[in-house]
N, C-alpha and C positions, 0 to 999 in steps of 0.2 A: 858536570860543571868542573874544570880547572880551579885546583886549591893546589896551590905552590907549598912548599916548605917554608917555614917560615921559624926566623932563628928570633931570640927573645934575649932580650940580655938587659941584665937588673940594675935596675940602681937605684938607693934609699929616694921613701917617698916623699913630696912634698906636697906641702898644706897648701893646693891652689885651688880655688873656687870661684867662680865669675857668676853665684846666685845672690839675690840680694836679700840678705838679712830681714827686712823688713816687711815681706811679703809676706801673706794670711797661709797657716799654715794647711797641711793636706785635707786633715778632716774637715774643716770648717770648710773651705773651698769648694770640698765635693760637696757638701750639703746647700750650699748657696749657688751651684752649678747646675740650673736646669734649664739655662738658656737654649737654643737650638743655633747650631754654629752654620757660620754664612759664608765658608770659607769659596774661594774661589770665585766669590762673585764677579770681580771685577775682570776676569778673564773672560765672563760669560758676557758683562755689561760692554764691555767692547766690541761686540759682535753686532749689538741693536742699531738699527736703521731704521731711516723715516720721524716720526713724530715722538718715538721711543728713545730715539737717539738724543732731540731736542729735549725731553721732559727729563733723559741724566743729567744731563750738560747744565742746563737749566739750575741744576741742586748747587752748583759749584759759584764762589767767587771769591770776593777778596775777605769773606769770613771762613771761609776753608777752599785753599786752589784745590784745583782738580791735580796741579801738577803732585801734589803732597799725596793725595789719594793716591797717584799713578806709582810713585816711587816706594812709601811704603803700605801697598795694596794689602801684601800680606800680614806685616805687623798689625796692621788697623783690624782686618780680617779677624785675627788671632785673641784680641783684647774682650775681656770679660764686660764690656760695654751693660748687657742686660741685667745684669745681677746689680746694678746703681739705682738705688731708688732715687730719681729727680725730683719727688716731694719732699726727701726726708734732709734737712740740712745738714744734719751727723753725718752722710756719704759726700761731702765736699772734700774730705781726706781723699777719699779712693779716688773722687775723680781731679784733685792735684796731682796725685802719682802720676796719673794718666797723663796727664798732661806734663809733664817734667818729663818721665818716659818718651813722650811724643817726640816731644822738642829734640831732646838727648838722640834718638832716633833719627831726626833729619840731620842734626849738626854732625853725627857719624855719617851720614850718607856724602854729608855735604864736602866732607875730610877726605872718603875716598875717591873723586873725583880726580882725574889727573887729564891732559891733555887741552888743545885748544878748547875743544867743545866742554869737556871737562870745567875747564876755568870758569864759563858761563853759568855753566849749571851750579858749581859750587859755588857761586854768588847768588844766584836766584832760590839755591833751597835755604842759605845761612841767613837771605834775606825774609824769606816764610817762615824761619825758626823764630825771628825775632818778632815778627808782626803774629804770629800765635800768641807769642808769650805776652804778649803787650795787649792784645785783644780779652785773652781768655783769662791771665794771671788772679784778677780780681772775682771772676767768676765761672768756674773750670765745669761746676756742672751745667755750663751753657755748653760747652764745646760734646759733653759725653750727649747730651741734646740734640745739637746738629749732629754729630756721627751717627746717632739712634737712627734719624732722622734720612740721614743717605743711604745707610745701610741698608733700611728696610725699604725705603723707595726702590732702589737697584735693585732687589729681590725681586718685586713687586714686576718690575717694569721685564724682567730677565723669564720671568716665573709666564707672564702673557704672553711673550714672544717666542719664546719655546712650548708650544704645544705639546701638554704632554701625549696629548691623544695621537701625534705622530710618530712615525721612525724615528725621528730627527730632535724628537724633541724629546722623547722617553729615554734617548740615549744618553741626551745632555744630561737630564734627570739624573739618570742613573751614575753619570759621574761626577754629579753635581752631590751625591750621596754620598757616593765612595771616597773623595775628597775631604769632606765633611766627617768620616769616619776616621780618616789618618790622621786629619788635623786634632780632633777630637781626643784621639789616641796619644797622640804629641803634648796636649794641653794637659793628659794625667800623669803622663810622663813626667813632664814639668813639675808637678805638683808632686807627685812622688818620691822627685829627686829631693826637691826643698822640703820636705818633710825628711827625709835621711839626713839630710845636711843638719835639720837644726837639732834633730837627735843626734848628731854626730859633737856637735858643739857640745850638748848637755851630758852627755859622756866623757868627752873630755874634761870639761869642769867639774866634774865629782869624781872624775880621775886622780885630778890635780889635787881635789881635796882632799883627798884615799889617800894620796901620796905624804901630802903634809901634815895626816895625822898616822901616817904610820912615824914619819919620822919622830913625833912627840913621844908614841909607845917607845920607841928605841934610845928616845934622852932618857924617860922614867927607867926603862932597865937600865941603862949606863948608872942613873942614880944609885938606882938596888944595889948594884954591884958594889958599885964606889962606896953602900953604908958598910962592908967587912973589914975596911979601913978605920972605923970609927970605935969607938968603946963601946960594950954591952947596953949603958945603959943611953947614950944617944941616938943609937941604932933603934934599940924600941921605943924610943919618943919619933922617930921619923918613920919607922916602916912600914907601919897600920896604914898613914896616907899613903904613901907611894903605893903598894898594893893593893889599895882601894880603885887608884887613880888609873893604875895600868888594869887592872880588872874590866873598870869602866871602859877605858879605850879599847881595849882588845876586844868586849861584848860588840861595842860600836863596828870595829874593823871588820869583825866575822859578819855583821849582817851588812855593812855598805860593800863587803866582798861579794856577798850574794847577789844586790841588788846589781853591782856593775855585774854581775856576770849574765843578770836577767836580762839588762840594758842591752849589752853584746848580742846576745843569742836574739832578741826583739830587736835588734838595729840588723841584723843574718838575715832574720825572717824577712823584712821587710823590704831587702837590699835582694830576696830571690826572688819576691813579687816585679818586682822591677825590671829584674832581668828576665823574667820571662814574661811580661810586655813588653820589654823592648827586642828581646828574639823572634815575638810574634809580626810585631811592627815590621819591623825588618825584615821576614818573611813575605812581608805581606809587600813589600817595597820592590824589593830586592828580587823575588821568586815570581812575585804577579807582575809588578808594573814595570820594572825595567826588566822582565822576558817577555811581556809582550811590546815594549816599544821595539826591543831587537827583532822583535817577530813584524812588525810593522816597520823597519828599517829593511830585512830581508823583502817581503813584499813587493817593496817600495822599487827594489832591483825590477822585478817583474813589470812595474808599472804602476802599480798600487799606489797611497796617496801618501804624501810624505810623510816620514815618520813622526816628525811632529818634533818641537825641540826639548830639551834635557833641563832648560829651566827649574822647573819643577822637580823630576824627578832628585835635582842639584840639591835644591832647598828640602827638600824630606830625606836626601844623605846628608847633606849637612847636619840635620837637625839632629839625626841618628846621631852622628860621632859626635857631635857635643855631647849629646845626654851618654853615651857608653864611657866618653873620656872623664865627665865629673863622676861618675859613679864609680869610674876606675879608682878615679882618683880618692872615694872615699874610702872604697875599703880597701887600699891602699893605708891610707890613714887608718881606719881601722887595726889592720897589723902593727901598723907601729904601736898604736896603744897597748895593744894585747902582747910585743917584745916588752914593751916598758914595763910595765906590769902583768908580769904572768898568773893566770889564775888557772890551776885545772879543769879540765871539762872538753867538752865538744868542742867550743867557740873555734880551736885551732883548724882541726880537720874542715869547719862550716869555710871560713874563710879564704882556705885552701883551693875547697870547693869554687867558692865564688869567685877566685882570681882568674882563676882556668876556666869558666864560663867567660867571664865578660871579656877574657883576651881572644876565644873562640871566635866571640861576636864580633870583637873588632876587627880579627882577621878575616873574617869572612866579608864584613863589611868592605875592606879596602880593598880585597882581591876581586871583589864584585864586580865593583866600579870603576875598574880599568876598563874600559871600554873602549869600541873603536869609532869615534864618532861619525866618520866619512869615510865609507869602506873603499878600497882601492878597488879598480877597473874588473867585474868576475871575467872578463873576457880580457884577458892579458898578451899582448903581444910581445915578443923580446924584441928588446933591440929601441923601446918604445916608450917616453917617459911619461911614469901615472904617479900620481899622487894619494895621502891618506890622512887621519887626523886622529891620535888617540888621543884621551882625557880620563882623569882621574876626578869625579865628579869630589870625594873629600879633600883634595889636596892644599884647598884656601883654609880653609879648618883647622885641617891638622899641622899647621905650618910646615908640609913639603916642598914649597918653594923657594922656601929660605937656604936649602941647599937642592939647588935642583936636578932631579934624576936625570938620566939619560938612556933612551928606548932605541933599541936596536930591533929592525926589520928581517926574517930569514923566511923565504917561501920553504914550504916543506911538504910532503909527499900525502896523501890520505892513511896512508901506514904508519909512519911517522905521526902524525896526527894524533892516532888510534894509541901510539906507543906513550906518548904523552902523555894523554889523559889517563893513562895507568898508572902514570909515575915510574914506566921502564926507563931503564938507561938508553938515550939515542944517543950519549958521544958527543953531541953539539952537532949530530947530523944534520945538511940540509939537502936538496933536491934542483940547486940550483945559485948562482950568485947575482944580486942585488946590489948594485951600485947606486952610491950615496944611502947606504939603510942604518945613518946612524944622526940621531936626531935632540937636542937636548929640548927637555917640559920648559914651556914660557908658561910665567903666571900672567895672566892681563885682571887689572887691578878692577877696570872700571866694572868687569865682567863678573869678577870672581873667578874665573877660569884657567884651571890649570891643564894645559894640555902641548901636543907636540904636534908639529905640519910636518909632512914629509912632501916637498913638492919638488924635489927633481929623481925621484927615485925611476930607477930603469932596470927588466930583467935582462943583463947579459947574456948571461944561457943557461938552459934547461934539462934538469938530468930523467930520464921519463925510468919507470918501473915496465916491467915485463907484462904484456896486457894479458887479458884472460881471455877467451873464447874467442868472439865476435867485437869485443870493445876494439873502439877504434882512438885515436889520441885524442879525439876532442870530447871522447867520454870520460877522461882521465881528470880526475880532479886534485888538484894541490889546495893549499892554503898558506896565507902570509902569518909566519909567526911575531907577535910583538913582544918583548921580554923587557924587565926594567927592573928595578931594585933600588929600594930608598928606606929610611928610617923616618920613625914621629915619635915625639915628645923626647928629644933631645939624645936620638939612639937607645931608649929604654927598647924600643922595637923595631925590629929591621924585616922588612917583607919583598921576597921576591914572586914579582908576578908577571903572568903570562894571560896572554888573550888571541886569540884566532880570529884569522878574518870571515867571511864569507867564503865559501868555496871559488875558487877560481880556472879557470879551463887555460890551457897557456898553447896560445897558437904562434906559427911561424909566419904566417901569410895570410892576407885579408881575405881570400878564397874556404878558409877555416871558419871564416867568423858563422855563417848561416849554422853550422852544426854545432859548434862550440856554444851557441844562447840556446839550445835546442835544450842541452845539458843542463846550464844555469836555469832557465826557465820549468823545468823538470821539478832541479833541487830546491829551486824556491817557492815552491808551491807546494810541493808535500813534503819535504822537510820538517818531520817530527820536532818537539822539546826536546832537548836532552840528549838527541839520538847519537851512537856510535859513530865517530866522522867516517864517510858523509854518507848513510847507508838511506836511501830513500826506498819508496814501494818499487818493483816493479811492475804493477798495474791498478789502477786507478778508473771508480765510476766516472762512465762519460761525463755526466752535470758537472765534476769536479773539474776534470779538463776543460771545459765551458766556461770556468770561470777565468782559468791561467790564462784562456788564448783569449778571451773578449777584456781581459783586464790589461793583457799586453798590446793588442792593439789598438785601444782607445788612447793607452799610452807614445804608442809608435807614431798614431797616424795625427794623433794631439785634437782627439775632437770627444767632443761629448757622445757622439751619436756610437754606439758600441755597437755590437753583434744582435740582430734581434732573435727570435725564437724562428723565425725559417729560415734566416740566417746560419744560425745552429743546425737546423735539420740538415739543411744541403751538407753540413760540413761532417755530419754523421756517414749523411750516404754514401759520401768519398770517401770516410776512412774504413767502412763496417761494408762497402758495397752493397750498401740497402735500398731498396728504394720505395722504403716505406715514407709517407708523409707525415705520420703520427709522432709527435713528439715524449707522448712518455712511453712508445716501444723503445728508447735508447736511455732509459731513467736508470734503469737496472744492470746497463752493458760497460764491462769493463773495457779500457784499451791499457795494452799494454804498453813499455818503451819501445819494442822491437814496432811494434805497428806506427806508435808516434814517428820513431825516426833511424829506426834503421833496415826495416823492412819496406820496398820501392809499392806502390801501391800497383793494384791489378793493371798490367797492360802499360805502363810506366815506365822511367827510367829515375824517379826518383819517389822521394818519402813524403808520406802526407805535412811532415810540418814544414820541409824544403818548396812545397806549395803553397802553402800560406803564407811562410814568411816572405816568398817572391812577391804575393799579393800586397803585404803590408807594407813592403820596400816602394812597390811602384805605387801605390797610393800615397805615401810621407813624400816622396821624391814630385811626385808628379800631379795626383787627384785628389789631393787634400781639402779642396774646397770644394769641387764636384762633390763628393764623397760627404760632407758636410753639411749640403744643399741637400741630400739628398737625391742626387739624380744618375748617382751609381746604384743601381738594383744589386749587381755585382755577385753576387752566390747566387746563380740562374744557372742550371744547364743548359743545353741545347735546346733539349727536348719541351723543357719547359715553356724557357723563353718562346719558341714556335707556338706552343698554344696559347701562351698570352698573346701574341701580336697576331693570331689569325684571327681574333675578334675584334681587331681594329683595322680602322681605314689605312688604306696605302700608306708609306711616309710613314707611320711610326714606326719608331725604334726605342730600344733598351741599351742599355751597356752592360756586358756579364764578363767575369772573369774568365781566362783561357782555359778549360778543364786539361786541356793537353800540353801547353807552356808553361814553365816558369817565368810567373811578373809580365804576365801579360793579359788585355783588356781586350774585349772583341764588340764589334759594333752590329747589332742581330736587325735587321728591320724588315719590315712587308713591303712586296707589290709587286707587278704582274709578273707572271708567267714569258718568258719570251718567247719560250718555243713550244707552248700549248694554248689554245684561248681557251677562254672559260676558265684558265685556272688562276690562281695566286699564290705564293710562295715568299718562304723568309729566307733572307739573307744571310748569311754571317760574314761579317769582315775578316783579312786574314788579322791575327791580333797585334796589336801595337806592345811594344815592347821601351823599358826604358831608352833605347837607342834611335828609338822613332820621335820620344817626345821631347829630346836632345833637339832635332832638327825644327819640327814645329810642335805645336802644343794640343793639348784634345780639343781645346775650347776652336781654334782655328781649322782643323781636321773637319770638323762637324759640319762648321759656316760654310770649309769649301765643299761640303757633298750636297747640292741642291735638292738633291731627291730626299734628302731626311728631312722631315719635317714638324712631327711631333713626338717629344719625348715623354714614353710610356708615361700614365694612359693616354693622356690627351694634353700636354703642356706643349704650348709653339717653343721650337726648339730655341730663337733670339729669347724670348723670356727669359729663360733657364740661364744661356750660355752666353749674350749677347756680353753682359759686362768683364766678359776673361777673352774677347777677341782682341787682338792686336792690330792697335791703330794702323790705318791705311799707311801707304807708305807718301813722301811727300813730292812733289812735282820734278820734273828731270832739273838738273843743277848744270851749270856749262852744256848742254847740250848730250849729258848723259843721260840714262833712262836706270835706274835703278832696278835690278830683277827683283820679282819675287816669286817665294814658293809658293804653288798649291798644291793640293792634295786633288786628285781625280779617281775615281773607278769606272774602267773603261766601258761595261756597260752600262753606265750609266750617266757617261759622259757628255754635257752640251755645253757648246759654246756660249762660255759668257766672260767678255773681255772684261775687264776691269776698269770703270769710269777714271778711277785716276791716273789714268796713262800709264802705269806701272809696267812691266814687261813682265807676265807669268811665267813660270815654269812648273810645271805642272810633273806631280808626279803618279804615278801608277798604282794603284793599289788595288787587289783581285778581292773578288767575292764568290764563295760558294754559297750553290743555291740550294734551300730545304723544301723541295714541292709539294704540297699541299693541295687535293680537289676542294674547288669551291664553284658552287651551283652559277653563279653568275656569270656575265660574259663582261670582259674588260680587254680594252686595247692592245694588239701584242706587238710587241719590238720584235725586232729582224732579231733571226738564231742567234747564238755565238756560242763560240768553239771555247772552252777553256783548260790548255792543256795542263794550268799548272792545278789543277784537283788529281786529288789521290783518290782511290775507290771510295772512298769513305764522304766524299765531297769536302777534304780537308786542303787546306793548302798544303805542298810537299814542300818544305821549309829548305831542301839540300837543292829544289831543281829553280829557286827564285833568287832576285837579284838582291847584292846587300844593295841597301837603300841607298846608303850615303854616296858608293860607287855609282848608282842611278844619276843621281842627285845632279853630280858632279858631271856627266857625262852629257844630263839635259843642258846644264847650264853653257857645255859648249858649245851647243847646237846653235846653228842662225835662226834668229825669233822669226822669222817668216816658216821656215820649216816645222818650225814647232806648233804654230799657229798651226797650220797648212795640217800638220798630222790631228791637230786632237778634232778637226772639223770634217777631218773626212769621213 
C-alpha cells in the first residue's frame, strides 16, 4: 500500500469540540447498552417487493414520512432508541433529546440542500421538522414508540424476505452483521470519546483550581517575607498564622498535585483504549471493506458486478476522521495543560506517545481514501480521449474543500510503479504524455463529495521498456499515476498523496485490442492484495480460469445465460487437446499464460483465448438473442454435433461454433446421402462470419434454407426464429421491383419464388458432407461434384468467392437468368 511523506507542521492547540456536554456519560451508557443494533436496515428494506413492500410503506405517514426515514436512515439507525423505557415517565428527558436531535438533524439536512431540486427538498424536509416538533413536542415518548415500532417491523419484514437458509440471503445476513459490528464499534467510540471529553473538562477545572491556590501559597510567602520588615515583636504576633496557613496550603498542593497527575496518566490511559479501537476500526474499514470494494471494482473490469457505490464506505471514513480529529484534539489540549502546569513524571513521554499515534492514524486514514472512483479505459489507446474520477472519501470532514487541491494524471511504466511503492527516487519520471492531466477537487454539497473528473484526458504518446523473452507489447502493462497534496485543520497538516490506477495495456490500433483484454482479463482475475505492481501467476487451476472467461462473457454478450458445465468441457478439450468428457479430469489441470494466449493452439494459426474472444465478438455483435433463447448449442465440435443429429430425423440442425475460424458460427444438419442410398449424413455449412451477417442476418439465413427444419432436438425452426426474420419487402413502387437477398446451398437448392413479387437474388453458400451408414433406405439426389472441399471435407476459404463481390455481381445479373440458373 502507497504511504506518501507526509510533512506536519504545528500550531498551538485549540479548545474545539462538537460533543454535547449533556450526554450520559461512558460507563453508565455501556451498562444500559444491550440493545441489538439495526443498522443498515433500510438499505436491506429497499430491496422488498410484493406484499413486503406494501406492509413497509404501510408503517409510514403524516405521523412519520417515509421521506424523514429515507434522509436520515442512518442517524435514526444509529440512536439508542431501546434503552427508553416507554412505561417509565422519568425517560420523557431521553426521548426529548431525541427528539430535539431529530428535528436539529433534518433542519441541517434541510440547510445543505442547494440547487433547483435542492430548493424543493429544503422546503419539504424544514416543513417535517416543523410538523414533528409540533406532533411529538408534548409527547416525545410517543415518537421513540413509533420509531421502536418501524424499526423492528423493517427487521422483521427484511429478516423473511432474505432467507437465511439461502445463498442470497445468508450473505445479506452476514453483512447485515458485519455492519452492525462497525456501527456498534462507532457508537463505543462515541461514547469513549465523550467520556475523555468530560474528563478533560474536570481536569481542567481542578487545574484551574491547582492554579489559583498555588497563587495564594505564593501571596502567604510574599507575606513571610515582607514580616523581616516589620519589628521583632509584630513579626511574632503574625508569623505562627502565616506558617500555619502556608503549611496548610502546600499539604493541600502536594496531594491535588498527585491527584492531577493521577487524573493525567487516567485521562493517557483511557485516550490509548481509544485509539486502539479506533486503529482496529479503521483496520477493519480501510484494510477489509475498502480492499475488497477495489477488489470488486477490479472485477468489475472483467465483467463482474458492479462494485457497488462508496456511500457507505464515505460515512464510516467520515465518522473515522471525526472521532481521530476530537480526540486529536483533546490531547492536544491535554499538552497544553501539562505546558501550563508542569508536573514530573511519565505523563510527558505518555502523550508524546499518543500524538504520534493518532497523527499515524490520520495519516493513514487520508492517504487511504484517495481513491480512484472510475478507473480510466485498462485498454488505452493513444491518440484517444478516456476519461477517470478520483475522490477523497474525508475531504467534506476535514474541510479540504475550502481550499481545493489539485490532481495531476502521469501514466507510468510497471517499474516505475515498483520504484514507487519503495519510496525510490523516479525524478518525476513518466512512460508517456497525457494531455489535459490536470484537474482541480470539486466539492458537491448535496453529495458530500469531494472529488475530481478528468473527462478529456488523451495519451499522446507512449514511451515502452525493453520487453523480455517472448512478451509481446500488449503484455506490457503501465499504469496512471494520480498525485495531489493538501492540508486539514487549518495547515496543522499537510499530506501528499498518491494512488495508481488499474493496470492498463496501451495499444496503437484497434487490431491490438483482442490481445491487449487478454492481458487485462489475466491481471484481473488473479491479481493478488497487496502484490508487487503488476506481478500475477503464471499459471492458474482450470476451474479458476472458468470462472474469468464465463464471468467475462456473460458480461460481453449481456445475458444471464453463462458458460454451462459442457460448455466448459468442450472449452477444456481445445485448450488441453483432451477429449475427455469428464468434468473433474480438468479440476486439478493448470493452464498457463503461454497456453491462454500466446501459444497458437495444435494445428492453428492462432491462441485459444483469440478463439473465444472471436466467439464472444460475434455473438455481442450478431447472436445475442439467439444465444439467449437458447438455440445456439455453440461449444459442439464436429464430431459431436454428427452424433447428435444422426439420431434425428432429416431437417434437423444445430448451430456450433467454427473450431477452425476466428468468429465464426457453422450450420451442422442431417439428411440424405446423395451419392449413396441407404445412407444419411450431416452437413456442415461453410461458417458465417461477422461479414456475412453485415449482409443478411442468421435468423433470415435459416428461413431461406428450406431444408432445415428442426432446431436440435426437435423445435420447428419458425418457432425458434420466426420473430427475428425480416419483414417481406413491399410491392413494386413506379413500376420497379425491389431486389432481394437470399441465401441458397446449391445442393440443396429448389425453386421457391417469393409471393410478394419481390425479385430474389440468391446467394451461394457450399456445404460439406459428414457420411454416416444408416441401415435404412431413403430417397437419393443426383451426385454433385464439389470442388471447393479440402481433403478434410472443409471449405478451402483461399479457393471461394468473397461474398459481398458475389453479392454484387448476382445483383447484375438479368432476373430471368438468375431465375433460369437456380431451376436448372
Amino acid at each position: 500500500m502507497w504511504v506518501p511523506d507526509v510533512l506536519f507542521l504545528r500550531r498551538p492547540a485549540r479548545n474545539e469540540s462538537s460533543l454535547d456536554d449533556d450526554k450520559p456519560n461512558f460507563m453508565d451508557c455501556l451498562a444500559e447498552n444491550k440493545r441489538v443494533l439495526k443498522m443498515a436496515v433500510w438499505i436491506q428494506a429497499q430491496q422488498l417487493q410484493g406484499d413486503a413492500l406494501h406492509q413497509m410503506q404501510s408503517l409510514y405517514g403524516q405521523h412519520f414520512p417515509i421521506e424523514v426515514r429515507h434522509y436520515l436512515s442512518q442517524w435514526i439507525e444509529g440512536q439508542l432508541w431501546d434503552v427508553i423505557d416507554l412505561e417509565n415517565p422519568q425517560e420523557e428527558l431521553k426521548a426529548k433529546r431525541l427528539l430535539d436531535s431529530l428535528i436539529q438533524e433534518l433542519q441541517n439536512k434541510a440547510e445543505h440542500q442547494v440547487g433547483e431540486d435542492g430548493f424543493l427538498l429544503k422546503i419539504k424536509l424544514g416543513h417535517y421538522a416543523n410538523q414533528l416538533k409540533s406532533t411529538y413536542d408534548r409527547c416525545p415518548l410517543e415518537l421513540v414508540r413509533c420509531i421502536k415500532h418501524i424499526l423492528y417491523t423493517e427487521q422483521r419484514l427484511v429478516r423473511e424476505a432474505t432467507n437465511s437458509s439461502s445463498p442470497v440471503g445468508g450473505m445479506m445476513d452476514s453483512m447485515s452483521q458485519k455492519y452492525q459490528q462497525i456501527n456498534q464499534a462507532f457508537e463505543e467510540l462515541r461514547l469513549m470519546t465523550q467520556d475523555t471529553e468530560n474528563d478533560l473538562r474536570k481536569l481542567q477545572h481542578n487545574q484551574e483550581y491547582f492554579i489559583i491556590q498555588y497563587q495564594e501559597s505564593l501571596r502567604i510567602q510574599a507575606q513571610l517575607t515582607s514580616l523581616t520588615t516589620l519589628p521583632p515583636a509584630d513579626r511574632q504576633l503574625r508569623e505562627p498564622a502565616l506558617m500555619s496557613k502556608r503549611a496548610t496550603v502546600e499539604a493541600w498542593l502536594t496531594r491535588e498535585a498527585n491527584t492531577l497527575q493521577k487524573y493525567r496518566l487516567d485521562l493517557a490511559e483511557k485516550h490509548q483504549k481509544t485509539l486502539q479501537l479506533l486503529r482496529k476500526q479503521q483496520t477493519i474499514i480501510l484494510d477489509d471493506e475498502l480492499i475488497q470494494w477495489k477488489r470488486r471494482q477490479q472485477l468489475a473490469g472483467n465483467g463482474g458486478p458492479p462494485e457497488g457505490g462508496l456511500d457507505i464506505l464515505q460515512s464510516w471514513c467520515e465518522k473515522l476522521a471525526e472521532t481521530i480529529w476530537q480526540n486529536r484534539q483533546q490531547i492536544r489540549r491535554a499538552e497544553h495543560l501539562r505546558q501550563q502546569l508542569p508536573i514530573p513524571g511519565p505523563i510527558e513521554e505518555l502523550l508524546n506517545e499518543l500524538n504520534s499515534t493518532i497523527t499515524d492514524i490520520i495519516s493513514a486514514l487520508v492517504t487511504s481514501t484517495f481513491i480512484i472512483e472510475k478507473q480510466p479505459p485498462q485498454v488505452l489507446k493513444t491518440q484517444t480521449k478516456f476519461a477517470a474520477t478520483v475522490r477523497l472519501l474525508v475531504g467534506g470532514k476535514l474541510n479540504v474543500h475550502m481550499n481545493p487541491p489539485q490532481v495531476k494524471a502521469t501514466i507510468i511504466s510497471e517499474q516505475q510503479a515498483k520504484a514507487l511503492l519503495k519510496n525510490e527516487n523516479t525524478r518525476n519520471d513518466s512512460s508517456g504524455e497525457i494531455l489535459n492531466n490536470n484537474c482541480v477537487m470539486e466539492y458537491h454539497q448535496t453529495t458530500g463529495t469531494l472529488s475530481a473528473h478528468f473527462r478529456n484526458m488523451s495519451l499522446k504518446r507512449i514511451k515502452r521498456s525493453d520487453r523480455r523473452g517472448a512478451e509481446s507489447v500488449t503484455e506490457e502493462k503501465f499504469t496512471i499515476l494520480f498525485e495531489s497534496q493538501f492540508s486539514v485543520g487549518g495547515n496543522e497538516l499537510v499530506f501528499q498523496v498518491k494512488t495508481l490506477s488499474l493496470p492498463v495495456v496501451v495499444i496503437v490500433h484497434g487490431s491490438q485490442d483482442n490481445n491487449a483484454t487478454a492481458t487485462v482479463l489475466w491481471d484481473n482475475a488473479f491479481a493478488e492484495p497487496g502484490r508487487v505492481p503488476f506481478l500475477v501467476p503464471d499459471k492458474v487451476l482450470w476451474p479458476q480460469l472458468c470462472d474469468a472467461v464465463n464471468m467475462k462473457y456473460k458480461a460481453e454478450v449481456q445475458s444471464n445465460r453463462g458458460l454451462s458445465e459442457e460448455n466448459l468441457v468442450f472449452l477444456a478439450q481445445k485448450a488441453f487437446s483432451s477429449s475427455s468428457n469428464n468434468s473433474d479430469d480438468y479440476r486439478s489441470i493448470t493452464m498457463t499464460w503461454s497456453q491462454f494466449n500466446r501459444e497458437s493452439l495444435p494445428g492453428r494459426n492462432f491462441t485459444f483465448w483469440q478463439w473465444f474472444d472471436g466467439v464472444m465478438e460475434l455473438t455481442k455483435k450478431h447472436l445475442k438473442p439467439h444465444w439467449n433463447d437458447g438455440a445456439i448449442l455453440g461449444f459442439v465440435n464436429k464430431q459431436q454435433a454428427q452424433d447428435m443429429l444422426m439420431s434425428k430425423p432429416n431437417g434437423t440442425f444445430l448451430l456450433r461454433f467454427s473450431d477452425s475460424e476466428i468468429g465464426g458460427i457453422t450450420i451442422a444438419w442431417v439428411a440424405e446421402n446423395p451419392n449413396k442410398a441407404g445412407e444419411r449424413m450431416v452437413w456442415n455449412l461453410m461458417p458465417y462470419t461477422t461479414k456475412d451477417f453485415s449482409i443478411r442476418s442468421l435468423a433470415d439465413r435459416i428461413s431461406d434454407l428450406n431444408h432445415l427444419l428442426f432446431l436440435y432436438p426437435d423445435r420447428a425452426k419458425d418457432e425458434v426464429f420466426s420473430k427475428y426474420y425480416t419483414p417481406p419487402l413491399s410491392k413494386a413502387v413506379d413500376g420497379y421491383v425491389k431486389p432481394q437477398i437470399k441465401q441458397v446451398v446449391p445442393e440443396f437448392a429448389t425453386a421457391n419464388p417469393d409471393p410478394t413479387g419481390g425479385n430474389q437474388t440468391y446467394m451461394d453458400h457450399g456445404a460439406s458432407p459428414a457420411p454416416v451408414s444408416h441401415p435404412h433406405t431413403y430417397g437419393i439426389y443426383p451426385p454433385m461434384s464439389d470442388s471447393m472441399l479440402d481433403a478434410d471435407g472443409d471449405f478451402d476459404l483461399d479457393d471461394t468467392m468473397d461474398v459481398a463481390r458475389h453479392v454484387e455481381e448476382l445483383l447484375r445479373r438479368p432476373v430471368e437468368s438468375q431465375w433460369g440458373g437456380q431451376q436448372s
